[in-house]
MARGU-275454 format. One line per 10 residues: number of its first residue (from 0); their letters; for each residue x, y, z of C-alpha. Coordinates in steps of 0.1 Angstrom, whole numbers. Layout:
! residues N
NUM> A> X Y Z; ...
***
This chain:
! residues 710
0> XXXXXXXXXX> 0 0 0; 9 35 -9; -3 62 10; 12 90 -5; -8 91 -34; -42 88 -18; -28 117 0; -18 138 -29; -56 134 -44; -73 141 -11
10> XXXXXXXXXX> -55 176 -14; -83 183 -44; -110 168 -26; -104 186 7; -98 220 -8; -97 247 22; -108 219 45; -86 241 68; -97 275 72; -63 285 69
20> XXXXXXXXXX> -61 279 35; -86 310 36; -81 330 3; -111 320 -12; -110 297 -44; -114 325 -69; -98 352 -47; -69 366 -66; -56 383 -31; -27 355 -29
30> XXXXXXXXXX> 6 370 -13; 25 388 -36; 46 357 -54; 12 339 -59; -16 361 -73; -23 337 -101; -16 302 -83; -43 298 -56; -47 259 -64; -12 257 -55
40> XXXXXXXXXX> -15 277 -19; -48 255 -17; -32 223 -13; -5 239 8; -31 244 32; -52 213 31; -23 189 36; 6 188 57; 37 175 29; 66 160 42
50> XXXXXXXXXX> 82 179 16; 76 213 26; 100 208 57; 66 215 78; 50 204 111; 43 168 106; 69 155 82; 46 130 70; 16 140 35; -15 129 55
60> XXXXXXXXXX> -42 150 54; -55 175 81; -90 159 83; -63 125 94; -43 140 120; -54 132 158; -47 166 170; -66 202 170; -44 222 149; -39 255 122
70> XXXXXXXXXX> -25 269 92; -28 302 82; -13 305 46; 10 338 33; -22 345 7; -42 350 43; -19 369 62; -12 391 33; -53 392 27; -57 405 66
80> XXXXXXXXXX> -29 427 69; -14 408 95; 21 422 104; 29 404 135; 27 367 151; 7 387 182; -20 391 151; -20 358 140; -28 347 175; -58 374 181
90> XXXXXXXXXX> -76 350 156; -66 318 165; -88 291 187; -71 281 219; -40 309 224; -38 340 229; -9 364 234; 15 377 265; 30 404 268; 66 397 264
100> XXXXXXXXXX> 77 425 284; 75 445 248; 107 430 232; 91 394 222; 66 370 207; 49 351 241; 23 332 233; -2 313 256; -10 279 243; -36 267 258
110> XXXXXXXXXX> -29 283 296; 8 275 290; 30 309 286; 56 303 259; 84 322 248; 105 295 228; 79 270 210; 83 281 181; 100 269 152; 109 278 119
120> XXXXXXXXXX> 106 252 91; 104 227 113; 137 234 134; 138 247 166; 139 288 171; 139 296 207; 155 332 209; 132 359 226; 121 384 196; 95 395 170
130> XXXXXXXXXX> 96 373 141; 88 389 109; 60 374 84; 78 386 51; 92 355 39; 65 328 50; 46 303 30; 21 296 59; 25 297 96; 13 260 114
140> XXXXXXXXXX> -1 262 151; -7 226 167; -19 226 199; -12 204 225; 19 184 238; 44 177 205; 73 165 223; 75 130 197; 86 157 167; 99 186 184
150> XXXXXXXXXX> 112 177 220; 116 196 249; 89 220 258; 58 220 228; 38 218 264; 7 232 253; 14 235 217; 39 253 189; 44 277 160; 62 269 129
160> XXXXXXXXXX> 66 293 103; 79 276 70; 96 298 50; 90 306 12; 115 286 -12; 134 292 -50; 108 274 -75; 124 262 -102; 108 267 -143; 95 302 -127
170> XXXXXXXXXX> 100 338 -131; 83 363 -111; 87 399 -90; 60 404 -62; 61 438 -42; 44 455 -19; 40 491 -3; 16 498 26; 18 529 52; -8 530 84
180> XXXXXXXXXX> -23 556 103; 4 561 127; 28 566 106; 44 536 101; 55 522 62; 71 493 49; 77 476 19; 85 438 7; 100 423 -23; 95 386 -37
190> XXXXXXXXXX> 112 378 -65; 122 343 -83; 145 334 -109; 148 301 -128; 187 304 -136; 183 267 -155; 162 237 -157; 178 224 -124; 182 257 -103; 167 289 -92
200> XXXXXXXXXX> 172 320 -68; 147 335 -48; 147 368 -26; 122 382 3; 131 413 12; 116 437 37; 122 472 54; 94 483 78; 97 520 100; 72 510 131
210> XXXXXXXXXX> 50 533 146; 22 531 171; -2 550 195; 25 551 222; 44 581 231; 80 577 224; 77 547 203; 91 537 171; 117 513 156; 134 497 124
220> XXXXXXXXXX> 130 465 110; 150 447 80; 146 416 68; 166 398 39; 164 362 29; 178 348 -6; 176 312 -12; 186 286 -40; 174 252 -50; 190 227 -70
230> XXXXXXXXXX> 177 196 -84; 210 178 -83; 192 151 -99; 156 134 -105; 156 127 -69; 175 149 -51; 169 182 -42; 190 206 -23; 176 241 -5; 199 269 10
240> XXXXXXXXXX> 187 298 26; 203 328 46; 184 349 66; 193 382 81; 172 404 105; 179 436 124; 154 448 148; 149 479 169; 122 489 188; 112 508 215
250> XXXXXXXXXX> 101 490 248; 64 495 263; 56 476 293; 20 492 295; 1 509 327; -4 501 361; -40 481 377; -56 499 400; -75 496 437; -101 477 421
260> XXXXXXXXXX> -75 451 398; -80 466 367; -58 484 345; -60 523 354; -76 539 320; -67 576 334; -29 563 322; -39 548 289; -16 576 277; 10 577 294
270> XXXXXXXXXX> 42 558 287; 58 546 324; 92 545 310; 124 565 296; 119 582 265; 156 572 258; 170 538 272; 134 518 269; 158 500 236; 152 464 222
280> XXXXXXXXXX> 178 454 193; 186 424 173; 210 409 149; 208 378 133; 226 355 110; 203 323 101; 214 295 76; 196 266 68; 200 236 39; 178 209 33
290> XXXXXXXXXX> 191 182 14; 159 158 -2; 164 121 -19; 136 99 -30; 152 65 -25; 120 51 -41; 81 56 -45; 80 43 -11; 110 57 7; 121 95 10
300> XXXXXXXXXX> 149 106 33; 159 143 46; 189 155 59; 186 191 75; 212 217 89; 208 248 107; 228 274 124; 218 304 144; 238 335 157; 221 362 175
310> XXXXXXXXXX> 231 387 194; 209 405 214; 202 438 236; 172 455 256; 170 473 281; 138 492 298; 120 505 326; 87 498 341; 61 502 363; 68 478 389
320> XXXXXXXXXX> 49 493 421; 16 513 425; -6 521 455; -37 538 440; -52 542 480; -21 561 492; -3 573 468; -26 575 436; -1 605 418; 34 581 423
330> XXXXXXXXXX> 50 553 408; 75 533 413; 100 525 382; 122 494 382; 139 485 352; 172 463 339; 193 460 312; 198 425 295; 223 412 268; 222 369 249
340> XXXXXXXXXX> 247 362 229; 231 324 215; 247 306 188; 222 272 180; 238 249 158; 207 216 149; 217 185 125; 184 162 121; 176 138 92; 151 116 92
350> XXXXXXXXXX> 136 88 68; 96 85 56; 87 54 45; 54 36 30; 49 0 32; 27 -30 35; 28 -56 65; 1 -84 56; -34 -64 53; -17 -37 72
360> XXXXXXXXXX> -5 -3 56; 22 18 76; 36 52 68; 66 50 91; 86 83 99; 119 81 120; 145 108 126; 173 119 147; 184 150 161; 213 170 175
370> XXXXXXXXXX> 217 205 189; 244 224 203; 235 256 213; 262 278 235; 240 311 252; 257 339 271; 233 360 294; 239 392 317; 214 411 336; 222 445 355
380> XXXXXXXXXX> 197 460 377; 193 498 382; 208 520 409; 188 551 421; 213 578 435; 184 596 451; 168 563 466; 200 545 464; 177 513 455; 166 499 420
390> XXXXXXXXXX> 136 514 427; 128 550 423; 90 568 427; 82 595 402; 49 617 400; 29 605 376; 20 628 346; 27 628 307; 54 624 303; 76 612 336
400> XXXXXXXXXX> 99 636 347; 124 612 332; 150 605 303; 187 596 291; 182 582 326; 183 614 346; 152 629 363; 136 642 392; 124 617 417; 82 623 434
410> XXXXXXXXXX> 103 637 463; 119 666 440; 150 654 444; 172 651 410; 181 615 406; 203 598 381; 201 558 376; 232 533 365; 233 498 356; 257 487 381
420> XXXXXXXXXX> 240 463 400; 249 427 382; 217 405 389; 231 375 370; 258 366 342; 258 327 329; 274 310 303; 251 281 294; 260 251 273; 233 227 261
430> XXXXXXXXXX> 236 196 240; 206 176 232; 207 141 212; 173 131 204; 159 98 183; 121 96 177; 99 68 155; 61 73 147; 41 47 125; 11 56 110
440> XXXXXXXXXX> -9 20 108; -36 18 82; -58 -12 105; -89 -4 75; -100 23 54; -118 35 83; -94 29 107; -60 43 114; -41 38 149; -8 63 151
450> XXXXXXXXXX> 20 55 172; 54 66 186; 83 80 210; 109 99 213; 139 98 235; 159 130 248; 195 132 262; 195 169 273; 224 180 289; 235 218 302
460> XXXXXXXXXX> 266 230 319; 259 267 332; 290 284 348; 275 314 370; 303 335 360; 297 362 395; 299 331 415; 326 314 397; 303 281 398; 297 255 377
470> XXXXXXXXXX> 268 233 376; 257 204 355; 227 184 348; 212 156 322; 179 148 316; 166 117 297; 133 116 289; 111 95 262; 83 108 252; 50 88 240
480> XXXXXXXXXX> 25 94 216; -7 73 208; -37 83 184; -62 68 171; -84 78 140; -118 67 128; -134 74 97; -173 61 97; -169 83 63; -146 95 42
490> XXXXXXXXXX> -153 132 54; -160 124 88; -131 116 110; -132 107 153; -97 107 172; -87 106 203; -49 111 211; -24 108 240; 13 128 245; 36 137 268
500> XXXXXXXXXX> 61 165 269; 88 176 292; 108 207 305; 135 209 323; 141 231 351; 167 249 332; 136 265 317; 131 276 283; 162 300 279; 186 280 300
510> XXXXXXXXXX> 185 310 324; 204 286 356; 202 255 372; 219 267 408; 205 264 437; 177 236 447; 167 235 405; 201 215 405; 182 185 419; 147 189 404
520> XXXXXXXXXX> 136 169 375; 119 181 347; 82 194 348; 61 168 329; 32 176 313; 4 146 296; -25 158 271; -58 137 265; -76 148 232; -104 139 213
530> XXXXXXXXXX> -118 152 188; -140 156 155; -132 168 125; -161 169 94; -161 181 58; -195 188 55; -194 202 19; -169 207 -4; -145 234 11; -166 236 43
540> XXXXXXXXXX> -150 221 76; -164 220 110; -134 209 138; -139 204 179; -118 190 205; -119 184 241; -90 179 260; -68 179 293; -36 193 299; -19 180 334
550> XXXXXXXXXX> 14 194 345; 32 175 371; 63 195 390; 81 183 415; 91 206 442; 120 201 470; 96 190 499; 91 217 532; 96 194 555; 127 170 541
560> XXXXXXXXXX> 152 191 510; 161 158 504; 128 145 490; 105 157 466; 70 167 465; 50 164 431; 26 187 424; 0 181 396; -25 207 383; -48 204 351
570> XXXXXXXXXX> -61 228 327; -91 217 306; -111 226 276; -132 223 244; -124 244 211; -146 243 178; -136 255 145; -158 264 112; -134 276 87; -141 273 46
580> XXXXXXXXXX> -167 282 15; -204 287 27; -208 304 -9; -187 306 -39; -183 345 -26; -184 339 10; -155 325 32; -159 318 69; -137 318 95; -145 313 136
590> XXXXXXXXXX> -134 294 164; -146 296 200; -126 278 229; -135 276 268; -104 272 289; -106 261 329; -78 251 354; -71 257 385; -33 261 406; -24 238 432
600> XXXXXXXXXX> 3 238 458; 17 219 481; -16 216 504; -35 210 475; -62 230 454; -61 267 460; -91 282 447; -73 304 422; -71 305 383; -42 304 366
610> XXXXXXXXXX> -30 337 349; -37 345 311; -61 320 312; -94 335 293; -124 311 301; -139 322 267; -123 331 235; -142 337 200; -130 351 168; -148 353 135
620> XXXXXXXXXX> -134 364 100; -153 371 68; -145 377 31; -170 382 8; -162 386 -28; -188 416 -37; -177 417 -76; -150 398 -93; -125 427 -84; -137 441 -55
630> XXXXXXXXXX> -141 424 -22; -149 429 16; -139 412 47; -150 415 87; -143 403 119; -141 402 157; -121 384 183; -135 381 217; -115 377 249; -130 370 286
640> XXXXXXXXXX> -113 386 314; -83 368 330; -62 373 355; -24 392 350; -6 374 383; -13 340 400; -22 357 431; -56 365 412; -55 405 422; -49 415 389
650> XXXXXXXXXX> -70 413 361; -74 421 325; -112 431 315; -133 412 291; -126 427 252; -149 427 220; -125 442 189; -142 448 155; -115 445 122; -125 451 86
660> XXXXXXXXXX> -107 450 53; -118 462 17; -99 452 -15; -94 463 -50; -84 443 -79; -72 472 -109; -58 444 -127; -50 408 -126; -15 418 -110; -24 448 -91
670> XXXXXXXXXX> -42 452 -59; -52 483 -36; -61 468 1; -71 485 34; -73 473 66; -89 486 98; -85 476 127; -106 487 162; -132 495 141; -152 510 171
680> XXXXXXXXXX> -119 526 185; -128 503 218; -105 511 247; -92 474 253; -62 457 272; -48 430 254; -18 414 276; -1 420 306; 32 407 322; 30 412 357
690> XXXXXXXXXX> 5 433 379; 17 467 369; 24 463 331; -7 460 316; -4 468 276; -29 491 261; -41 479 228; -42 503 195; -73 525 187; -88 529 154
700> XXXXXXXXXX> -63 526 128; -59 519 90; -33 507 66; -32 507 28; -15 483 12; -3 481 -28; 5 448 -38; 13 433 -71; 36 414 -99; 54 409 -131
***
């Protein structure tokens, strides 16, 4: 048996089965490389191929995969206007956004705050910062534990962004221009060149000048990305790709709550920072080959490499105490000023293979994996020479009395802060060697049972470079994964799924393993799921899941350091999906989740809610194509209230925001587009990242876009 080709002509059957394949059939607002080829984005966002270096590594289709996941193609993102992951996530069932204390992508999956799930065609990228959309061919959310492919971490689910490749027998030059209401322009290039029958060159390009509703803020953003294929024969096939990106930005860590918990709107305007040193920057060098080989019809191996160097700087104040009983016109300012050096260096290959075991049918995937990743972190804490503390109180008015780090303090005193106070400096060294195996067993044509593991080796040596320490610590962990898939018809499909992930106490950015997290073991987290998933029509998809998220920690016991206790806590849930055609002119996309947990400590059950944990979410996108060159789109994304700290005092209020979008086709390679978002200018919080940084979201605002080819 052959699975691969059933797959490949399921991809025409279950056309925009995802909703993330959204740009409608005979929408012509692809991204700007693929105005004309919406078949081809179509099956790029129906089915997962191994061969696009994506998620699941194996060409099964969506309605096939026991897991709640989805895709939002570069014709979509380009369609909404979205310009940022953050965006992406305002729209997508089952996660929502963090803060990020303003210099990075944090993403709640699920109830579980991530900064470094996410990957980018299909390798790990765990550095803390904004990742640009200009060079994407979709971005892939799957939710839920993923250690069997991706390892460490993937608790409650990850991004990958695949990147947009050289395409060989093509010529072609997208662009696009777009300025906003703020302000802010940017501009993209796409272009492709066939240099023969076996290779081609491809450049993204991108310069974006940021602005925003925030006083003080702006930034810079570049991104460049050339790759090349070669076909080095019928069945092999090699991709290179270098990426570069600088970034800089200005840091906003949003307003202080109040007496009553709530974010103070009297500040909405007032930026609790320095005009001057609230700085985020970013180099990177990215470069990544992919070498392909078909051994046979049955048998496809892929051998990847990938190295990382960034170098990174921020440095910011905040808000970091309030007292709006008795002292309502002061706040207190903390701040810090941070540096990583990382340098990630990942080898993986892996084999997919298709073959026949008695009446059986497998689709067999196994791979290893090795990473290397040396990271270099300092942290300095301020040093008030009025207060002679890290904290210093200022009166509150717009703006602070406050800048190039001089100012004068609440008291009226002229203070003056310096970074002298080193909070940590660590020199980590991780090296993980991972092996994983997954078969996909055909048992009938209704019934498909998926199973596999993956085993870890992670090992980190941090020297603590103030304390002149060294500490050390390996982990080995495997990792199952069990699913099960039924099909009572071909466009009906019932799973249920079990995973487990692991992190280790390192945490995600290898921050320290001093003190008692030198003994701890890794937090381990198991996910139940089940699920339906049902092509009603033609292009029309309905998806729910239920599932349960259990995180078990283990703690060095009060009583006894030399034993542990084990704390478990749960978060539960059900999302739904409707995402596809409900006309030939009219494209749907909505989702609604209901998230519950509750923490737990040592003496059990405490009553509170984790934070960032909204117990209702919607969002609902339309496009609706009014004539064949003109077309309309609008939406809303709903967010409950949830709580910004774990103590439960804090909380961010319930949001409704309304979007739109109107289009223009002038010709067959020319489009005029504007987007609006905060359609009723709504005063709304979005994130937070502690009690006293809550963000502010944007008002009203527009931005028009040009987009086209030749």
């Amino acid at each position: 048996m052959t699975r691969l080709a059933p797959s490949l002509l399921s991809a025409a059957a279950l056309a925009m089965s995802l909703g993330a394949a959204s740009a409608v059939a005979n929408d012509t607002s692809g991204d700007i490389a693929d105005i004309e080829t919406d078949d081809v984005i179509i099956v790029r966002g129906t089915v997962l191929y191994a061969d696009q270096i994506n998620a699941l590594r194996t060409p099964t289709p969506i309605i096939d995969v026991p897991q709640s996941l989805s895709i939002i193609t570069g014709n979509e993102i380009a369609l909404r206007g979205f310009t940022s992951v953050g965006q992406i996530i305002d729209y997508t069932v089952g996660v929502n956004t963090s803060q990020g204390e303003g210099h990075r992508d944090a993403v709640v999956f699920r109830g579980v705050r991530s900064t470094a799930d996410f990957f980018i065609d299909g390798v790990r990228d765990d550095v803390q910062y904004y990742r640009p959309l200009y060079n994407l061919e979709q971005v892939e959310i799957l939710r839920g534990p993923n250690a069997l492919l991706f390892g460490r971490g993937g608790t409650g689910g990850i991004l990958n962004r695949v990147t947009k490749k050289a395409t060989l027998y093509d010529q072609f030059t997208g662009y696009q221009a777009s300025i906003d209401s703020f302000g802010g322009f940017g501009i993209q290039l796409d272009s492709n060149i066939a240099l023969n029958e076996r290779s081609a060159f491809r450049l993204n390009a991108m310069f974006e000048s940021l602005e925003n509703h925030r006083d003080f803020y702006d930034g810079e953003r570049i991104g460049l990305n050339p790759t090349a294929r070669f076909q080095l024969s019928p069945h092999t096939q090699l991709d290179l790709s270098y990426e570069y990106i600088d970034h800089a930005r200005f840091i906003d860590r949003g307003i202080p709550t109040g007496a009553n918990g709530e974010p103070v709107e009297a500040f909405q305007d007032i930026v609790f920072g320095d005009p001057s040193l609230n700085d985020n920057r970013l180099e990177a060098h990215l470069l990544r080959a992919t070498l392909q080989h078909q051994f046979s019809d049955n048998l496809k191996g892929r051998l990847s490499a990938f190295y990382g160097d960034y170098d990174k700087f921020y440095q910011n104040f905040y808000a970091s105490s309030y007292d709006a009983v008795n002292t309502p016109n002061t706040v207190g300012l903390d701040g810090y000023v941070d540096t990583t050096q990382r340098q990630n260096l990942i080898l993986s290959g892996d084999l997919i293979g298709q073959f026949q075991t008695g009446r059986f049918g497998h689709t067999l995937v196994t791979g290893v994996e090795y990473i290397d990743t040396v990271n270099n972190n300092d942290r300095f804490n301020p040093v008030w020479s009025d207060s002679n503390d890290d904290v210093e109180f200022f009166s509150i008015q717009r703006p602070l009395l406050i800048s190039n780090g001089q100012g004068t303090a609440a008291n009226g005193n002229p203070t003056t802060v310096a970074f002298s106070d080193l909070n940590d400096d660590t020199e980590a060294d991780v090296r993980v060697l991972s092996a994983y195996i997954q078969d996909e067993i055909e048992i009938s044509d209704q019934l498909d049972i998926i199973i596999g593991a993956r085993f870890d080796s992670f090992e980190i040596e941090v020297f603590n470079v103030a304390a002149n320490e060294t500490r050390k610590r390996t982990d080995e962990e495997v990792t199952p994964r069990l699913g099960l898939v039924y099909k009572p018809q071909e466009n009906i499909s019932l799973y249920a799924s079990y995973s487990e992930s692991f992190l280790p106490r390192s945490g995600e950015q290898f921050a320290s393993i001093n003190g008692n997290n030198n003994a701890l073991d890794p937090n381990e987290f198991t996910n139940l799921e089940a699920g339906l998933k049902w092509d009603f029509t033609q292009g029309l998809s309905l998806t729910a899941a239920i599932f349960e998220i259990e995180q078990s920690s283990p703690q060095v016991a009060d009583n006894d350091p030399s034993t542990l206790d084990v704390i478990d806590s749960t978060i539960e849930g059900f999302e739904v999906q409707l995402q596809g055609q409900v006309t030939e002119n009219w494209f749907i996309t909505g989702g609604y989740s209901y998230l519950d947990g509750e923490r737990v400590n040592r003496t059990g059950p405490t009553g509170l809610r984790p934070r960032e944990l909204p117990e209702n979410m919607v969002s609902v996108w339309n496009s609706y194509q009014v004539t064949a060159e003109f077309g309309l789109g609008f939406g809303l994304t709903y967010q409950d209230e949830s709580f910004i700290n774990n103590s439960n005092t804090a909380v961010l209020p319930a949001y409704t925001r309304v979007d739109a979008a109107a289009y223009y086709d002038v010709s067959d390679s020319l489009r005029v587009q504007l987007n609006v978002e905060n359609l009723t200018d709504e005063l709304y919080f979005p994130n937070a990242h502690s009690t006293h940084q809550a963000s502010v979201g944007a008002p009203l605002n527009a931005r028009l876009t040009v987009r086209g080819r030749f």
